[in-house]
PAGUMI-566234 format. One record per residue (C-alpha): residue in one letter; residue number from 1; x, y, z. Coordinates in nm, 3 decimals, m for minus. Each point is the difference from the previous one (the first is absolute). Layout:
<recs>
<"A"; NUM; <X; Y; Z>>
...
</recs>
This chain:
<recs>
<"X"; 1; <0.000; 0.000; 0.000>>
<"X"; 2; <0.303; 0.278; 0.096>>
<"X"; 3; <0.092; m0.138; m0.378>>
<"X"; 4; <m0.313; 0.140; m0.147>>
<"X"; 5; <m0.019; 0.298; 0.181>>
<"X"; 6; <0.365; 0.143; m0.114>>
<"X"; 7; <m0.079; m0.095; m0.352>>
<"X"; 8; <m0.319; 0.172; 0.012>>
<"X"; 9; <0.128; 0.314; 0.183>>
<"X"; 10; <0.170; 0.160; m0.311>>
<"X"; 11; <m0.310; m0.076; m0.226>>
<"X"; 12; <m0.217; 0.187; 0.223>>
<"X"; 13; <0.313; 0.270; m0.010>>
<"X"; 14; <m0.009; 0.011; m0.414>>
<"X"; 15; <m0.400; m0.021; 0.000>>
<"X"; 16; <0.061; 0.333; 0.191>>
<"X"; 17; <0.227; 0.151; m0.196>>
<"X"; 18; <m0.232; m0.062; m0.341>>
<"X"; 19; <m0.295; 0.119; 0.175>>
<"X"; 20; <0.203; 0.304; 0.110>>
<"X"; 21; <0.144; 0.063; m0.366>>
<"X"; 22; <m0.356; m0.079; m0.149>>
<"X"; 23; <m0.135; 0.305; 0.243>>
<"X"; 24; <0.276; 0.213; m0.061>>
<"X"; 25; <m0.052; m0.044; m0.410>>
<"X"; 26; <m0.366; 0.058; 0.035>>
<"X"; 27; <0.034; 0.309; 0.208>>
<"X"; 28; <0.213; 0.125; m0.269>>
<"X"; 29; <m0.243; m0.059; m0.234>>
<"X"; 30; <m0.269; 0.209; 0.169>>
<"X"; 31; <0.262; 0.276; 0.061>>
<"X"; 32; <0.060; 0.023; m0.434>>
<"X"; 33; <m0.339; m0.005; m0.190>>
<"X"; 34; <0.033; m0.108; m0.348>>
<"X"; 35; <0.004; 0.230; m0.228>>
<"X"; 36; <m0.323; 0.111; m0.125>>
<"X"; 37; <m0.115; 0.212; m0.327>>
<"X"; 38; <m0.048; 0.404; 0.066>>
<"X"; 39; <m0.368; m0.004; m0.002>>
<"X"; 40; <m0.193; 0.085; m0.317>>
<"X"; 41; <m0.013; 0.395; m0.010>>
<"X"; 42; <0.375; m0.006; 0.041>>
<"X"; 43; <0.042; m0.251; m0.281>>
<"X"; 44; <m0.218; 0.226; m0.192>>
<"X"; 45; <0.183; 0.336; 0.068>>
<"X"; 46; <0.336; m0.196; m0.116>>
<"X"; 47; <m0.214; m0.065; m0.338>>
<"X"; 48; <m0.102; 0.355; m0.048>>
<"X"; 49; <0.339; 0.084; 0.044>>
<"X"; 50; <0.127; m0.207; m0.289>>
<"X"; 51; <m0.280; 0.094; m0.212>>
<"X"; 52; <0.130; 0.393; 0.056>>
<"X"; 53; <0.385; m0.086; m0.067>>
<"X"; 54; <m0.093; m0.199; m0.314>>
<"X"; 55; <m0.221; 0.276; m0.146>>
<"X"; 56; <0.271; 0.254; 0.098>>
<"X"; 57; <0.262; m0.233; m0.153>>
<"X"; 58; <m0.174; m0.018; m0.360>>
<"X"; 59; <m0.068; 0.354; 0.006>>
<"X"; 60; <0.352; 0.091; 0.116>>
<"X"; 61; <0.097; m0.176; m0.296>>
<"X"; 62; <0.235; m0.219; 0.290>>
<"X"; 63; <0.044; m0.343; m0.128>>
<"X"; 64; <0.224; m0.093; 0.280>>
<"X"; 65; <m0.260; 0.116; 0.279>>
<"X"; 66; <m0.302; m0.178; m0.203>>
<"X"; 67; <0.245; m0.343; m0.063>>
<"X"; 68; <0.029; 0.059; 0.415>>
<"X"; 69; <m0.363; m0.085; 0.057>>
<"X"; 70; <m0.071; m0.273; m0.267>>
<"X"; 71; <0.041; m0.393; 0.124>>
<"X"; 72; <0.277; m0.209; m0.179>>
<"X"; 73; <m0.244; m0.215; m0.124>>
<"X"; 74; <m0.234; 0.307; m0.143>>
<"X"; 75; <m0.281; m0.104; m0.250>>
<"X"; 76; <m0.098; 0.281; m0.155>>
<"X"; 77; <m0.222; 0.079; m0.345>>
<"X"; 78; <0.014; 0.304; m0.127>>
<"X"; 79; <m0.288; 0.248; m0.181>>
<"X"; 80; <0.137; m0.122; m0.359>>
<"X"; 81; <m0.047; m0.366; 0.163>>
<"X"; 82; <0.391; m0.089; 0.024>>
<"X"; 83; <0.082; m0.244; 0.246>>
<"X"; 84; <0.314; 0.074; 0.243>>
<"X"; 85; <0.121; m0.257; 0.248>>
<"X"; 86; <0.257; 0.036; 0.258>>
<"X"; 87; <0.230; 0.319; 0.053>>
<"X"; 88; <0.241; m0.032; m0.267>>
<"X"; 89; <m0.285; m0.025; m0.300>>
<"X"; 90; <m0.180; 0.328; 0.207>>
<"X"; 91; <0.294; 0.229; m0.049>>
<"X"; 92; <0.060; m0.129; m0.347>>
<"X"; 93; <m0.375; 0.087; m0.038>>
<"X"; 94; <0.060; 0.371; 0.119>>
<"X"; 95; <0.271; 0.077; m0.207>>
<"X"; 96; <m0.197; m0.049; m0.291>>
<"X"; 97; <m0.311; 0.160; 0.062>>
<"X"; 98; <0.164; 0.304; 0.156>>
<"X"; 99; <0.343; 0.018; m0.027>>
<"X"; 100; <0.179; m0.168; m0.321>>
<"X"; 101; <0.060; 0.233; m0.313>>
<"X"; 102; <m0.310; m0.183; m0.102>>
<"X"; 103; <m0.218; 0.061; 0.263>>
<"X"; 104; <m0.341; 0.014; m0.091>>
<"X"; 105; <m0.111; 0.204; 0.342>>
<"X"; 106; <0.177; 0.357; 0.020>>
<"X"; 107; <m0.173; 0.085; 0.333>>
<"X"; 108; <m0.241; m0.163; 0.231>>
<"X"; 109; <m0.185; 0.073; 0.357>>
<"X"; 110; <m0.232; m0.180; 0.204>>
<"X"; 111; <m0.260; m0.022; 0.228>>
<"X"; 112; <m0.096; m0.274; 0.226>>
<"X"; 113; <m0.279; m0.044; 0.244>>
<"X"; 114; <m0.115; m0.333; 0.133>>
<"X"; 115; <m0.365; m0.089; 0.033>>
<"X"; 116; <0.027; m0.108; 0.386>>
<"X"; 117; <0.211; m0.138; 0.183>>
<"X"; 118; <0.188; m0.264; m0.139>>
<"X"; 119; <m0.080; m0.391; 0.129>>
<"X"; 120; <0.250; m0.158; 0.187>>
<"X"; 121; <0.070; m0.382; m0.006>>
<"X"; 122; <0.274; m0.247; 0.145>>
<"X"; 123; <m0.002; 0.116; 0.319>>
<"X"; 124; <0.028; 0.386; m0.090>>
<"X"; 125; <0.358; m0.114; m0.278>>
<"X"; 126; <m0.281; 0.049; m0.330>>
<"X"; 127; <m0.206; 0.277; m0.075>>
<"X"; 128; <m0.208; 0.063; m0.335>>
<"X"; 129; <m0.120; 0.311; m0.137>>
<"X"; 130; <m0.190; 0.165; m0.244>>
<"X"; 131; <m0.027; 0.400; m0.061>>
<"X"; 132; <m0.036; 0.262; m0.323>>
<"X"; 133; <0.300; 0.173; m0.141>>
<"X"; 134; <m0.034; 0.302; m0.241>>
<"X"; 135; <0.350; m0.002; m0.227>>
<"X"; 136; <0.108; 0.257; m0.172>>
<"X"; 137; <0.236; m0.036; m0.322>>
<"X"; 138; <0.185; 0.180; m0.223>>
<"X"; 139; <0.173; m0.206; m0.288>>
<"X"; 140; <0.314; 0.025; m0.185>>
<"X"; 141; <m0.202; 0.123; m0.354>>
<"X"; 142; <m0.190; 0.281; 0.230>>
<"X"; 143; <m0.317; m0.109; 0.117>>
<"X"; 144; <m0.147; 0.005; 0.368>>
<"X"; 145; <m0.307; m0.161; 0.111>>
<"X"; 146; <m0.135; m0.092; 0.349>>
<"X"; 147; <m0.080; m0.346; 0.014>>
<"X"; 148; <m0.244; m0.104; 0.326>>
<"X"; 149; <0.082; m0.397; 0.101>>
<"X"; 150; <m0.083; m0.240; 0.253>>
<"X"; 151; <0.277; m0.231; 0.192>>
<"X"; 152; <0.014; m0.277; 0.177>>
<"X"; 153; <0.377; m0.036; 0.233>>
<"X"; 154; <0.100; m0.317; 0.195>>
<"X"; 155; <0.239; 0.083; 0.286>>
<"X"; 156; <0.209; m0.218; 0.159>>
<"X"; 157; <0.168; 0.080; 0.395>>
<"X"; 158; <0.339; m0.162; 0.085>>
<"X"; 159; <0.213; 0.139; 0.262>>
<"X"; 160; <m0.203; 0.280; 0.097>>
<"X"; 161; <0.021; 0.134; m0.332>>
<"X"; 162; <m0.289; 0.006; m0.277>>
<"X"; 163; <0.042; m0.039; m0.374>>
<"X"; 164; <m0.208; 0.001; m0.293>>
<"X"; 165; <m0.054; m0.398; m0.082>>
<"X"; 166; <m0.231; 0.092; m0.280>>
<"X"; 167; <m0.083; 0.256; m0.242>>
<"X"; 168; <m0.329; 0.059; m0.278>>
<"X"; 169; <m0.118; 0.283; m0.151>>
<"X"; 170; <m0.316; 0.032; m0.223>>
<"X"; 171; <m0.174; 0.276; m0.183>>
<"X"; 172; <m0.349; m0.028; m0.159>>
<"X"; 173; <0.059; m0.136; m0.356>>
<"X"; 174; <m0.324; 0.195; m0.114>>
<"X"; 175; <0.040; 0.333; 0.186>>
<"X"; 176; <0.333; 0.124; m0.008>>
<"X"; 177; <0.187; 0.342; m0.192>>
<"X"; 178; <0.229; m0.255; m0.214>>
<"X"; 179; <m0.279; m0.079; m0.192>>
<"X"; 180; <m0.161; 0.340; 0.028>>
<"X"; 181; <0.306; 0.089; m0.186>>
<"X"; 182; <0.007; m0.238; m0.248>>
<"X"; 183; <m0.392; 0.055; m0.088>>
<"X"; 184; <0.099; 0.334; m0.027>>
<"X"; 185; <0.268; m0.079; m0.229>>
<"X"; 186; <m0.202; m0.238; m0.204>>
<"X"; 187; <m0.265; 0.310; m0.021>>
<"X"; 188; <0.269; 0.223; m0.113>>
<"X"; 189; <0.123; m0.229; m0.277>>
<"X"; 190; <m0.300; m0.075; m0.127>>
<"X"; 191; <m0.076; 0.313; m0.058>>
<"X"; 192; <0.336; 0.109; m0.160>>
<"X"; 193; <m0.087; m0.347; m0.204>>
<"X"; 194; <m0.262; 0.165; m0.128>>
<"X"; 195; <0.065; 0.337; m0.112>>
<"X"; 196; <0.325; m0.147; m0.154>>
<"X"; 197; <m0.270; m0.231; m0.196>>
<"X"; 198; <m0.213; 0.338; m0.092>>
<"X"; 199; <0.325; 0.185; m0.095>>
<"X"; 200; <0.081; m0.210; m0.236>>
<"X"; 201; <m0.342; m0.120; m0.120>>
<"X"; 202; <m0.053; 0.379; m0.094>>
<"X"; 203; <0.313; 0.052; m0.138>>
<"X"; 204; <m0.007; m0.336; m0.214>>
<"X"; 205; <m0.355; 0.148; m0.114>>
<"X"; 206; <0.125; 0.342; m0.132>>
<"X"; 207; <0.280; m0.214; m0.181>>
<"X"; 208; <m0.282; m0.217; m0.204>>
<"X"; 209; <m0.191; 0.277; m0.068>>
<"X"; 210; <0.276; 0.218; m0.134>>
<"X"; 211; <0.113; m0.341; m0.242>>
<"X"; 212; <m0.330; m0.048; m0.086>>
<"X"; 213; <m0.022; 0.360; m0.170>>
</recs>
């Protein structure tokens, strides 16, 4: 019996010492919440905030400052319905609409104003939103329009920081001053069409009647 009782004393001793270590790591745990999401309206101000830099950035003309903000997997279609994925094929984008030697966009401004507030998913790490934009162009040959759209953004949030996941503009096929302009061009050339066809009816007239006398 003394046998058992000296082998036994130093498990007794080590159940102590777990119990006392198993305390000592739950009290810790008590002491240091997890980390937790800022709650919504934060999440929401950080959003607003992006919005506001990237608007600034495209008006700014500040390719760096807008690259800042995108995600390094951006999606993104574009008003003439180009596709751009990732970083590299988004600069490569904006060199050619607005800077290259043959840029098609001389200048460019925007507005952007979501419809609410955006809806958050994952755990507060995804939000999507929609809004209207009203973009203003001039173009290399001259002209300027206003062109009102609609967007839809993806965001993505990864260490505290969000970025624009994805990208699409739309304008309204049907209603919209690019084809304003053309049907005003079309008007225009018809009607040069046609008093080129008079002019020379007329004059191809007064040149029968003179042969015929």
């Amino acid at each position: 019996m003394r046998t058992m009782n000296i082998c036994s004393r130093p498990n007794i001793g080590l159940a102590l010492l777990v119990g006392c270590a198993l305390s000592v790591a739950a009290a810790s745990a008590e002491a240091q919440p997890a980390r937790s999401s800022p709650p919504n309206e934060a999440l929401h101000n950080e959003l607003r905030a992006l919005k506001d830099r990237a608007v600034a950035a495209v008006n700014k003309r500040d390719s760096d400052a807008l690259m800042k903000e995108l995600d390094a997997d951006i999606a993104f279609t574009a008003m003439n319905n180009e596709v751009v994925h990732g970083i590299a094929e988004a600069k490569a984008y904006y060199q050619k609409m607005l800077v290259g030697a043959g840029r098609i966009v001389e200048d460019m401004s925007l507005t952007a104003e979501p419809d609410r507030p955006a809806d958050l998913y994952e755990g507060g790490t995804v939000a999507v939103a929609t809004g209207t934009s009203n973009a203003h162009f001039k173009l290399s040959v001259g002209t300027e329009f206003d062109v009102p759209l609609r967007w839809t953004a993806t965001l993505r949030r990864s260490s505290d920081k969000w970025a624009i996941a994805g990208m699409h503009f739309s304008a309204n096929m049907f209603e919209n001053p690019i084809l304003s302009t053309l049907e005003r061009s079309t008007k225009w050339i018809a009607i040069g069409v046609g008093i080129v066809a008079l002019l020379v009816g007329f004059t191809f007239g007064r040149w029968s009647r003179k042969r015929s006398t």
